[in-house]
ZAMARGU-4260 file (C-alpha; in steps of 0.2 Angstrom, whole numbers, plus 5000, padded with zeros to 4 digits):
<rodrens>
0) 5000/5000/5000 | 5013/5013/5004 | 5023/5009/4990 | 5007/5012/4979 | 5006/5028/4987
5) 5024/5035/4984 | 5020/5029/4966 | 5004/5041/4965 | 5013/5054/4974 | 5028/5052/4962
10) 5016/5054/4946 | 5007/5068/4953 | 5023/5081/4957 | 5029/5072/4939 | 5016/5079/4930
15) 5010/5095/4937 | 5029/5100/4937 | 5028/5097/4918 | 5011/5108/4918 | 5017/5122/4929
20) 5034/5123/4918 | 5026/5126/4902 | 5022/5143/4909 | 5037/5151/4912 | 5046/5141/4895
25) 5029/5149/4885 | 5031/5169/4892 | 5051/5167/4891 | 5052/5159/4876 | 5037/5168/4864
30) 5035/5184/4875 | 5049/5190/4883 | 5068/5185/4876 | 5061/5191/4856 | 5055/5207/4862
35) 5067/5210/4871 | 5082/5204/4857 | 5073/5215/4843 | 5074/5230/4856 | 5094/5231/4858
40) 5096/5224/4838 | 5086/5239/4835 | 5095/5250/4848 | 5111/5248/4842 | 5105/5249/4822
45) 5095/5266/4828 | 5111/5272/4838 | 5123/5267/4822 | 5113/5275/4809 | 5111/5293/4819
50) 5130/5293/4819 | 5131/5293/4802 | 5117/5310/4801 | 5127/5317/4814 | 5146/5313/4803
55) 5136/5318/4787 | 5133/5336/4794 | 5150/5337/4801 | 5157/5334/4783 | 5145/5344/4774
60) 5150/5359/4786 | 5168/5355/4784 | 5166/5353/4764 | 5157/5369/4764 | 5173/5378/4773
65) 5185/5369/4759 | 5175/5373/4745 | 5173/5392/4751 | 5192/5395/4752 | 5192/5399/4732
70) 5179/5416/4736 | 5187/5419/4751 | 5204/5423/4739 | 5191/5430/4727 | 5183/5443/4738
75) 5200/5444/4746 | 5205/5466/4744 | 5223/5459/4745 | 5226/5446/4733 | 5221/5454/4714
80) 5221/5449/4697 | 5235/5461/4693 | 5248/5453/4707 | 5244/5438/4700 | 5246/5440/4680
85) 5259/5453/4680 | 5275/5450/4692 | 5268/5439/4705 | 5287/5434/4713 | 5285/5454/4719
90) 5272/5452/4729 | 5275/5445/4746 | 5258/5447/4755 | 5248/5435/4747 | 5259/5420/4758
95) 5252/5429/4773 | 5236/5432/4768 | 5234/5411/4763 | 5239/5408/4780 | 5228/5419/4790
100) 5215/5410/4779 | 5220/5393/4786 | 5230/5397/4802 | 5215/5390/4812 | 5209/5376/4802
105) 5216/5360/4810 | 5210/5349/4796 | 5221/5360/4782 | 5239/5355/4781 | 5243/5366/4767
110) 5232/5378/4753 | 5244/5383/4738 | 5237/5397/4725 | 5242/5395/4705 | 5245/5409/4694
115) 5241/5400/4677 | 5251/5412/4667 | 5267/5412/4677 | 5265/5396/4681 | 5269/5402/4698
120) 5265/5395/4717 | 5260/5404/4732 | 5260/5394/4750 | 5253/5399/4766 | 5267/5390/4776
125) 5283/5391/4762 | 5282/5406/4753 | 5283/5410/4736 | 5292/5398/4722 | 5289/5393/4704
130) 5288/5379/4694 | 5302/5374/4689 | 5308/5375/4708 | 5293/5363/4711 | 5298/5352/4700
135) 5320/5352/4707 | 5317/5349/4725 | 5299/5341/4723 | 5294/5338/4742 | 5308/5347/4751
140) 5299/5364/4743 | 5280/5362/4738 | 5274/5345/4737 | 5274/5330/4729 | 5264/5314/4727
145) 5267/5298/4729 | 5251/5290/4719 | 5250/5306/4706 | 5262/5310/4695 | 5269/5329/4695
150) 5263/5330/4677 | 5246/5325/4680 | 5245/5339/4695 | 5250/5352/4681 | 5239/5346/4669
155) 5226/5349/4682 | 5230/5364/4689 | 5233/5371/4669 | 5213/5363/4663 | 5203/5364/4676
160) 5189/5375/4676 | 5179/5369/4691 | 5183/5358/4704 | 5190/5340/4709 | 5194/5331/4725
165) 5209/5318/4723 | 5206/5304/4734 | 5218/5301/4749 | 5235/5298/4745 | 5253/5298/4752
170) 5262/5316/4749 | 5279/5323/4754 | 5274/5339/4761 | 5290/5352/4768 | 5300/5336/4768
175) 5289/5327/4778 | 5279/5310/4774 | 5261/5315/4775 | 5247/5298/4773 | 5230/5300/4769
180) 5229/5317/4763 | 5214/5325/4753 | 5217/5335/4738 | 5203/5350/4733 | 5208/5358/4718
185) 5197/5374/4712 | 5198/5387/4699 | 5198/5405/4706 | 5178/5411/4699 | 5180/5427/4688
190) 5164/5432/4679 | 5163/5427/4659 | 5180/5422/4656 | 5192/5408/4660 | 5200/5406/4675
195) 5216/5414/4680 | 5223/5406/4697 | 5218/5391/4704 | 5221/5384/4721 | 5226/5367/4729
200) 5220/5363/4746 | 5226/5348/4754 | 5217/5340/4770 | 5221/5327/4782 | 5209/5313/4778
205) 5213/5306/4796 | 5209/5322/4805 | 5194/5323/4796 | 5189/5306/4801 | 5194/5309/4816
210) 5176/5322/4818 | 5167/5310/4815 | 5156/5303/4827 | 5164/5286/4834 | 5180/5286/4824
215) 5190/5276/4832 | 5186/5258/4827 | 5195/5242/4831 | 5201/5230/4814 | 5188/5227/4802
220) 5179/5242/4806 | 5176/5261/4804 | 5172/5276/4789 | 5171/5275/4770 | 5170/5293/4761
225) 5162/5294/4744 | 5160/5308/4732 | 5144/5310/4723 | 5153/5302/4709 | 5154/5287/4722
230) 5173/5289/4720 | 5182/5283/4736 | 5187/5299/4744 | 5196/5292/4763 | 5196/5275/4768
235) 5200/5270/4788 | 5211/5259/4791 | 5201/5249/4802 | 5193/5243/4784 | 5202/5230/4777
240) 5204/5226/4758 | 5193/5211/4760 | 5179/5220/4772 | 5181/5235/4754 | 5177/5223/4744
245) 5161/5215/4750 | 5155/5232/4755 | 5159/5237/4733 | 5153/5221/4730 | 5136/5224/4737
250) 5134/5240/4730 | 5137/5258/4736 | 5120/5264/4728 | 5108/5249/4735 | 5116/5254/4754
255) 5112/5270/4752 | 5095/5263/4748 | 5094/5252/4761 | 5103/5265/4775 | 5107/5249/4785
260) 5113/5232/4780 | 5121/5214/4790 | 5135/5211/4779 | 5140/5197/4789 | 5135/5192/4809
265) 5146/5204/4818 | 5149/5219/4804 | 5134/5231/4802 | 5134/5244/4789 | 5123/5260/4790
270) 5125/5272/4773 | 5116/5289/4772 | 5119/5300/4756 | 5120/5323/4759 | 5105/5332/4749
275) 5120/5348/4748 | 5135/5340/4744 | 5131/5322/4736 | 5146/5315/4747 | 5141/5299/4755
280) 5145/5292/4772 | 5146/5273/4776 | 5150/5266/4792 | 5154/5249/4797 | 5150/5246/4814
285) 5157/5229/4826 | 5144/5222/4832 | 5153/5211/4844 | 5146/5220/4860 | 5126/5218/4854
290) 5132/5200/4852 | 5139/5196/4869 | 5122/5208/4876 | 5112/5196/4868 | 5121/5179/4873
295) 5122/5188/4893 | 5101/5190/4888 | 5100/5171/4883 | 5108/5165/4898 | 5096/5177/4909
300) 5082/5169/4902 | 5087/5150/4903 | 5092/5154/4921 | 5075/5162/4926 | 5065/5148/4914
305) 5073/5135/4928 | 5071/5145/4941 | 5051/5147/4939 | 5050/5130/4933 | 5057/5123/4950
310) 5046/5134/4961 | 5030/5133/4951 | 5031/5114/4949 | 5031/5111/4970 | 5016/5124/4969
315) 5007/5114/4956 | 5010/5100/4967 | 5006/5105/4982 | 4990/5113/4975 | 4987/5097/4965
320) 4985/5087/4982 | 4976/5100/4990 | 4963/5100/4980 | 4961/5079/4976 | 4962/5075/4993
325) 4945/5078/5001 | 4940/5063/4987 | 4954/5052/4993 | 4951/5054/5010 | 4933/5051/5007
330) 4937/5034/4999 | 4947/5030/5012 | 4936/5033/5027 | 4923/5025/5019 | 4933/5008/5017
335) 4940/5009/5035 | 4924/5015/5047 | 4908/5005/5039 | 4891/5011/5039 | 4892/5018/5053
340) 4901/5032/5049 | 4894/5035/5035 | 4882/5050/5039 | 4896/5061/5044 | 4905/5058/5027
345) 4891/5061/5018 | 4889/5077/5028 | 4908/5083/5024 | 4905/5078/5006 | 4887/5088/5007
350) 4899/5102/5013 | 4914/5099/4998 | 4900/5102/4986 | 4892/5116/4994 | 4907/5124/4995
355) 4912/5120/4977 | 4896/5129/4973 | 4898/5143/4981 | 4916/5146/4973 | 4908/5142/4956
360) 4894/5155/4959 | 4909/5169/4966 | 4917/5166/4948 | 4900/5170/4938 | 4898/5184/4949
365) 4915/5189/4943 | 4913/5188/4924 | 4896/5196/4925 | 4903/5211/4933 | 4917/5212/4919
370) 4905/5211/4905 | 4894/5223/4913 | 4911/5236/4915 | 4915/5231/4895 | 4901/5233/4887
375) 4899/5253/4890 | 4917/5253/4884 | 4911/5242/4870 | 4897/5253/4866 | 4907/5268/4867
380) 4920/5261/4855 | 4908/5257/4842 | 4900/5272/4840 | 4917/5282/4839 | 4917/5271/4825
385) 4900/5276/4817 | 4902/5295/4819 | 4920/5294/4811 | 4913/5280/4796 | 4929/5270/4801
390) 4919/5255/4803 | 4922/5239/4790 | 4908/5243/4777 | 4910/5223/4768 | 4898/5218/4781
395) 4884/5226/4786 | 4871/5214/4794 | 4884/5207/4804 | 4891/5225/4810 | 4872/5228/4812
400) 4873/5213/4824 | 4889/5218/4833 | 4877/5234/4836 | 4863/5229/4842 | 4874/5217/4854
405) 4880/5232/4861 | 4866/5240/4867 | 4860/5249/4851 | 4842/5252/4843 | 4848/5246/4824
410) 4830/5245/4819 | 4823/5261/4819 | 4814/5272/4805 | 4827/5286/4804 | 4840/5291/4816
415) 4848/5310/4817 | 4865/5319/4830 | 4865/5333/4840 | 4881/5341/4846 | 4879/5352/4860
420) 4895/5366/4865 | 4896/5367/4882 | 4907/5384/4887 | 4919/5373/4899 | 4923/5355/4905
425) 4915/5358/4923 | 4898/5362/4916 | 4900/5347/4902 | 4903/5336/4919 | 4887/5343/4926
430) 4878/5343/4908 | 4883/5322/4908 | 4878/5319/4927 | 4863/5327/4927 | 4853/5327/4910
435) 4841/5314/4908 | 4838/5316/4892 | 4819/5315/4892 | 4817/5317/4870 | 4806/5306/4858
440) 4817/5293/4852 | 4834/5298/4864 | 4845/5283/4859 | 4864/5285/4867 | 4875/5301/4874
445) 4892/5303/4871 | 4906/5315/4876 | 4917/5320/4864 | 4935/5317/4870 | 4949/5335/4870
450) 4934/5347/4865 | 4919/5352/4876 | 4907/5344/4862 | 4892/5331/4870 | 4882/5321/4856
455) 4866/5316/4856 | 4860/5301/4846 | 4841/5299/4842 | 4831/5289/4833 | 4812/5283/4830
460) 4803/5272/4820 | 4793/5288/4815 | 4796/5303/4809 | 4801/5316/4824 | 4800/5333/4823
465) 4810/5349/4826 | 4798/5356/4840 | 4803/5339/4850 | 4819/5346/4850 | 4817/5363/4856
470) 4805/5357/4867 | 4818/5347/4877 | 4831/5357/4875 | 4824/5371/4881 | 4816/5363/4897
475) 4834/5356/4901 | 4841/5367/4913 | 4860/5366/4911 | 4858/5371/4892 | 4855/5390/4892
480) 4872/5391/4894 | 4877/5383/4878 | 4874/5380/4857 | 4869/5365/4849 | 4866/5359/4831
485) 4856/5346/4824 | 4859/5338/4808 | 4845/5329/4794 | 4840/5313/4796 | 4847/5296/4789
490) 4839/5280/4787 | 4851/5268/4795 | 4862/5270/4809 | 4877/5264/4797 | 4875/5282/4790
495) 4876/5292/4806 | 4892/5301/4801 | 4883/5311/4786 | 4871/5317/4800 | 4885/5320/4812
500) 4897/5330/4801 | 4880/5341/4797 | 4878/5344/4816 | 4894/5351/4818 | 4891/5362/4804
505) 4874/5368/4811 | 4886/5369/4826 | 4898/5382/4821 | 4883/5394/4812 | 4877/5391/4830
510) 4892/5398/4837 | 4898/5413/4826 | 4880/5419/4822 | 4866/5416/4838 | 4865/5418/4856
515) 4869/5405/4868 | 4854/5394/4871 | 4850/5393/4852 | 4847/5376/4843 | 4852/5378/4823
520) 4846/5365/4812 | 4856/5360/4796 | 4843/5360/4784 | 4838/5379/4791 | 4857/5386/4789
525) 4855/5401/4775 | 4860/5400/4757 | 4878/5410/4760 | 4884/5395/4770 | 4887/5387/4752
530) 4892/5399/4741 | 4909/5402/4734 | 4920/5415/4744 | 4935/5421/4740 | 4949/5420/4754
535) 4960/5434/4761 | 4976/5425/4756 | 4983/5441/4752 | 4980/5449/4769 | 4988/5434/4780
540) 5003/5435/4769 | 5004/5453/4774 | 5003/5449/4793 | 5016/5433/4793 | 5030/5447/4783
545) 5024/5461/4797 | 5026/5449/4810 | 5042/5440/4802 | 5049/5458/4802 | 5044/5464/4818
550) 5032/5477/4812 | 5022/5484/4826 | 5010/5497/4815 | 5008/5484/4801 | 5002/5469/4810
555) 4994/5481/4823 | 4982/5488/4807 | 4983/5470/4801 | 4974/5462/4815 | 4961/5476/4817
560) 4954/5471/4800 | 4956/5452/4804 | 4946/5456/4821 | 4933/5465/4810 | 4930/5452/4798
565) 4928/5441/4814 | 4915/5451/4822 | 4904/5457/4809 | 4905/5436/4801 | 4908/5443/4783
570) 4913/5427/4780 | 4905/5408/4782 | 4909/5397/4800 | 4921/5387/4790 | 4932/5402/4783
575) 4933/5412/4799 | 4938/5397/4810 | 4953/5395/4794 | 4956/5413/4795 | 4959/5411/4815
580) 4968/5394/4813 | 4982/5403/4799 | 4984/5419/4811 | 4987/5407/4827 | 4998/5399/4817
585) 5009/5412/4813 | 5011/5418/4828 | 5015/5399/4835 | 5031/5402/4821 | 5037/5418/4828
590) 5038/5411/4847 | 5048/5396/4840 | 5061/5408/4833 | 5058/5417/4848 | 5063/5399/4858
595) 5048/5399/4868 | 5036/5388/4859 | 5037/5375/4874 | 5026/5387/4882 | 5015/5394/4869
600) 5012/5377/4859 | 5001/5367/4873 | 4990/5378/4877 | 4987/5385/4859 | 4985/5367/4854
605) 4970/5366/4868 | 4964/5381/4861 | 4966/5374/4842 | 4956/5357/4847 | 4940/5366/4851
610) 4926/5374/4841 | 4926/5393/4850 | 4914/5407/4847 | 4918/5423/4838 | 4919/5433/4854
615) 4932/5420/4862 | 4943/5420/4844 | 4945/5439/4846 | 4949/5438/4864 | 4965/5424/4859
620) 4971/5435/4845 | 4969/5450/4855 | 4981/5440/4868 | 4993/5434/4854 | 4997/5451/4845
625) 5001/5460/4866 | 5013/5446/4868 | 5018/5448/4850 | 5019/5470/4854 | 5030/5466/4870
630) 5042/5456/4864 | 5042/5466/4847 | 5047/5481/4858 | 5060/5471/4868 | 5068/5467/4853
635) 5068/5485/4845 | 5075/5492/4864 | 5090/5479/4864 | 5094/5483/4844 | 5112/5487/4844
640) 5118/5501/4836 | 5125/5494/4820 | 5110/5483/4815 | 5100/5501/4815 | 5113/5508/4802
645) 5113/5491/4789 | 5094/5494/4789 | 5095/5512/4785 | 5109/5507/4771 | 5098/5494/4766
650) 5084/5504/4762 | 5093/5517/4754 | 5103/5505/4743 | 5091/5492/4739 | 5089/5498/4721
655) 5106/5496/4716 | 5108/5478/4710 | 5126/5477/4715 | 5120/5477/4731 | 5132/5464/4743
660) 5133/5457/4760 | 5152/5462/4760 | 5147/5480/4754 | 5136/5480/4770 | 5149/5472/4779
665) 5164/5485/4777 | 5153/5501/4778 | 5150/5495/4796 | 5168/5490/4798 | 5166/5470/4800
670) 5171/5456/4789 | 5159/5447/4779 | 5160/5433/4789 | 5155/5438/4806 | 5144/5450/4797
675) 5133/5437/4790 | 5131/5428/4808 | 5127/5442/4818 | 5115/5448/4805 | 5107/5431/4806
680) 5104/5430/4825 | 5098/5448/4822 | 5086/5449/4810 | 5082/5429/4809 | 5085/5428/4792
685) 5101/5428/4784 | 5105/5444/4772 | 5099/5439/4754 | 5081/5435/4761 | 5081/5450/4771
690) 5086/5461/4754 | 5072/5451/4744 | 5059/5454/4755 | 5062/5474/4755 | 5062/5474/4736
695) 5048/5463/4736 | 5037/5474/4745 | 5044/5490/4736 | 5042/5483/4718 | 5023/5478/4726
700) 5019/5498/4730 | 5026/5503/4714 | 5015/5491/4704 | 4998/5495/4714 | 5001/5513/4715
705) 5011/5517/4699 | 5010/5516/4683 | 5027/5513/4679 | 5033/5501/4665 | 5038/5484/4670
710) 5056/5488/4664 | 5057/5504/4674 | 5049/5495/4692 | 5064/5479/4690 | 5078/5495/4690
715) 5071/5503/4704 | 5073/5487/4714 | 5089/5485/4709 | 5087/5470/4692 | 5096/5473/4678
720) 5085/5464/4667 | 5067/5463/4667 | 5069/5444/4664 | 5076/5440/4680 | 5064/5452/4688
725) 5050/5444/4684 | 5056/5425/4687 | 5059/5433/4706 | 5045/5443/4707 | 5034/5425/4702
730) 5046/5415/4712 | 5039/5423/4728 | 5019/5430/4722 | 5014/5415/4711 | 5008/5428/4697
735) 5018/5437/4685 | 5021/5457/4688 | 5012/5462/4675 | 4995/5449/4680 | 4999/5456/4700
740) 4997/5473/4692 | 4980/5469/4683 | 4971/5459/4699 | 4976/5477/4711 | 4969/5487/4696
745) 4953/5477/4697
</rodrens>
């Protein structure tokens, strides 16, 4: 007997053990270890590939210094076409003026200018030398290259009209072995003629490298630089020929594509092209620490699988036999006290079942509950659905079903939506705890979610009236406080969004045209509702310049007239509520460029998601344009000095069409450069936008209140050719001068 026991014992801790360890395998094994894998793959691919954005910009930004160095020298006072034609071994500033050029560049080991006719050199760090001393002492005085052949260089330097990069090669430079270095040959631009100089910049592809983000990379890994040509520009060392030659293999153009490929199971390659420069960036990344992350990860979830499946099998067990022992022990005392025993045990087995009852009747209570808190939910869902006609529409009857499962009359005659505006959340609350809709045919209520909209869903099997309506809602006493429209009736409740989008139509006449407490119907709205309007597009791009420029009179005027149109509802719902949306809007842009858009943006998107009468958009706008004023005159008090005389120049130079930011710069005493910046940070646009906008508004005035030729308007702007004037002038107003002139007239 007792071994039989042990053997029952055995076989129940055997299999509840394999039952209770399916669980933790299944959670681990489908759940857990996946999601969690795919999160650091993706991790380190996301991590990867925003290196390579953030190395592209570095190299657009250090490309765009490079490829500047040619006008730098152009617009250079300095260095002239005469010193560099005529006798340029007499002139000993242009050395100096190279090296200033470069001093403070860390990535330029050396910039040589070449004077085509002389054949002559000029170096920022070894002077002046011709060619044929060049070619004598070849690296001890100039340069030479290892993988280029001096005649080549020559050839170039003599050709080129344009500009090349030379890949990076080996190059005695002062006597010195240099590896890796970058060659950027340019022509000097000179207008309608060839070039007479060109200069020959050389870079150290390893410092350059060196930027970028993550650049030091074991074997096997690292940077590839390609120009738009997809010629290989720097190479690391870390890649080796093999790795090159799978990566070429593969395709440079299908991994730009791709952005990120697995070459292999420990090398990752993320590729990412410039919209500027066309140079593309590839980064092959070791994947060896995701690897061992992952393998740490599988040994984590085989030692937590063993775990739970040891403690959950003796619960299993344990549980097992407590729940099978009342019948064992029944059997048992049964066999082993007779008859006469038998009324108590069946009085403990009366109480096993009773209690087995019980339990079973706790559980149904349970589930009834958690139907009874879903199906609201249910119903709710659903007819966010309906109102929004997101619904699968293959289907009907059985949607239908669905419906009327739910909770929902599908059987009526017609059914119609009524959209009530409460003015705040707390009386919404109150509107939603308190009315008892008491209508003919009131069918749901729902509030809409982010507004302070309440629909009403109704339905009959008969025709309902519209005194029904205002019966109701007048008698409800929450409601004199609000608007509501109602929209026509539909025959099924699959088309309730038709009458739903009406409502909210009704609605908004409700709210820019009646008194609070009115109910609007759709079919009542007044003929103008659908007519054909034409919007002020021209006035809100008047107010986004004003405001762009800081204009305090302008925009002040501006918004009187946008306040007017507003308040004496000149225009349908639907047009004023665009009209408000576009002025909030660029007022939203100024803060951003202002940098306190954390603080404006919430609340106006509160503001934005919400249906507002005409009295409360004039009291928003009226806020906007005093925060707008305040900061306008903040910014015109703090003005320097300097930034008032460039936009006096400005104004009284404009129409001179050789009009320049270096002019600008050295009548104020700067140099272009720092010019240019300050000028941004100033005026938030940089200095050819600035100049375009003030001969745009100046060539408008002279074509609304002049009747000056079209010829005679381009030359007072500052445009040589009428051509270019009118291409500029439709660039920016989308009509031609002449067709601008002719709508103004009108």
């Amino acid at each position: 007997m007792e071994k039989k026991k042990q053997f029952k014992g055995g076989t129940s801790f055997a299999v509840s053990y394999l039952l209770m360890a399916i669980i933790p395998m299944a959670v681990c094994g489908i759940f857990f270890y996946p999601r969690t894998r795919n999160q650091i793959v993706e991790r380190t691919n996301t991590s990867s590939m925003q290196q390579v954005e953030r190395g592209l910009e570095e190299l657009d930004r250090q490309l765009q210094i490079i490829n500047n160095i040619p006008n730098v020298f152009f617009q250079n006072e300095e260095i002239n076409r005469s010193d560099l034609e005529i006798e340029p071994w007499k002139n000993l500033v242009i050395s100096n003026e190279i090296k200033k050029t470069i001093v403070n560049n860390g990535l330029i080991e050396e910039v040589f200018l070449y004077a085509r006719k002389h054949r002559y050199f000029f170096s920022g760090y070894q002077g002046n030398f011709p060619l044929d001393k060049l070619q004598q002492y070849g690296g001890t005085v100039g340069f030479h290259y290892e993988d280029w052949e001096m005649s080549a260089i020559l050839d170039t330097l003599e050709t080129l009209n344009g500009t090349c990069q030379r890949p990076a090669e080996t190059t005695i430079l002062r006597g010195n072995l240099h590896k890796n270095i970058i060659t950027f040959i340019s022509t000097i631009p000179q207008k309608n003629r060839f070039a007479y100089a060109a200069t020959m910049v050389m870079v150290d592809g390893d410092q350059l490298a060196g930027l970028l983000p993550d650049s030091q990379a074991p074997e096997g890994y690292g940077y590839l630089i390609l120009d738009s040509n997809q010629k290989m520009i720097y190479r690391s060392s870390g890649i080796n020929d093999s790795l090159f030659h799978r990566i070429t293999n593969y395709g440079i153009s299908e991994a730009v594509q791709h952005r990120s490929i697995r070459l292999e199971d420990n090398c990752l390659l993320n590729a990412a092209q410039s919209d500027s420069s066309g140079w593309i960036l590839i980064k092959v990344t070791n994947l060896a620490p995701m690897m061992q992350e992952i393998l740490e990860l599988e040994y984590s979830v085989i030692f937590v699988m063993l775990g739970l499946s040891v403690v959950l099998g003796f619960l299993g067990y344990y549980f097992m036999m407590l729940n099978f022992r009342p019948l064992e022990l029944i059997l048992l005392q049964l066999k082993q006290n007779g008859n006469n025993r038998k009324g108590k045990i069946r009085n403990a087995c009366y109480e096993e079942i009773e209690r087995a009852i019980r339990i079973l009747q706790e559980d149904n209570s349970r589930m009834s509950g958690s139907l009874q808190q879903t199906k609201p939910r249910l119903k709710k869902h659903l007819f966010t659905e309906l109102i929004s006609d997101s619904f699968k529409k293959g289907h009907p009857a059985e949607y239908l079903a669905e419906l009327e499962t739910a909770g929902f009359a599908v059987n009526e005659g017609y059914y119609r939506i009524m959209v009530i505006q409460s003015p705040s959340e707390e009386e919404r609350d109150v509107i939603l705890s308190e009315v008892s809709c008491e209508a003919k045919g009131f069918l749901y209520m729902f509030s809409m979610p982010n507004s302070g909209s309440i629909l009403f869903l109704f339905g009959d099997r008969e025709e309902g009236g519209k005194a029904s309506f205002a019966e109701w809602y007048g008698e409800c006493g929450q409601m004199n406080q609000t608007r509501a429209g109602v929209g026509d009736k539909v025959d099924s409740l699959l088309k309730i969004s038709q009458s739903y989008s009406q409502a909210c139509a009704a609605l908004d006449y409700a709210l820019l045209s009646t008194d609070k407490g009115a109910v609007v119907y759709y079919d009542d709205l007044p003929d103008s509702m659908f007519q054909v309007h034409s919007y002020p597009l021209e006035l809100i791009e008047s107010l986004a310049f004003a405001v762009k420029m800081d204009k305090i009179e302008d925009t002040e005027n501006l918004m009187y007239q946008i306040e007017y149109m507003i308040r004496m509802k000149e225009f349908p719902p639907y047009y004023i509520r665009a009209l408000f949306f576009n002025v909030v809007s660029i007022f939203m842009e100024k803060q951003k460029k202002a940098e306190e858009s954390d603080q404006l943006e919430p609340a106006a998107m509160r503001i934005l998601s919400q249906q507002l009468s005409s009295v409360q958009m004039i009291e928003i706008l009226s806020g906007l344009y005093q925060m707008f004023r305040k900061k306008a005159d903040a910014f015109h008090t703090k003005e320097n000095e300097w930034m008032a005389q460039v936009r006096l120049y400005i104004g009284e130079h404009y129409g001179e069409s050789t009009l320049s930011l270096a002019e600008v710069a050295s009548h104020i005493g700067m140099s272009p450069t720092w010019f240019s910046t300050l000028f941004k940070e100033k005026s938030g646009c940089n200095f050819k936008e600035y100049v375009d906008l003030i001969r745009l508004e100046k060539a408008k005035e002279l074509l609304e209140n002049s009747e000056m030729k079209i010829e005679k308007v381009a030359e007072r702007v500052g445009y040589n050719s009428s051509y270019s004037f009118a291409r500029f002038f439709k660039k920016h107003m989308g009509v031609s001068p002449k067709e601008y002139r002719d709508i103004k007239v009108i």
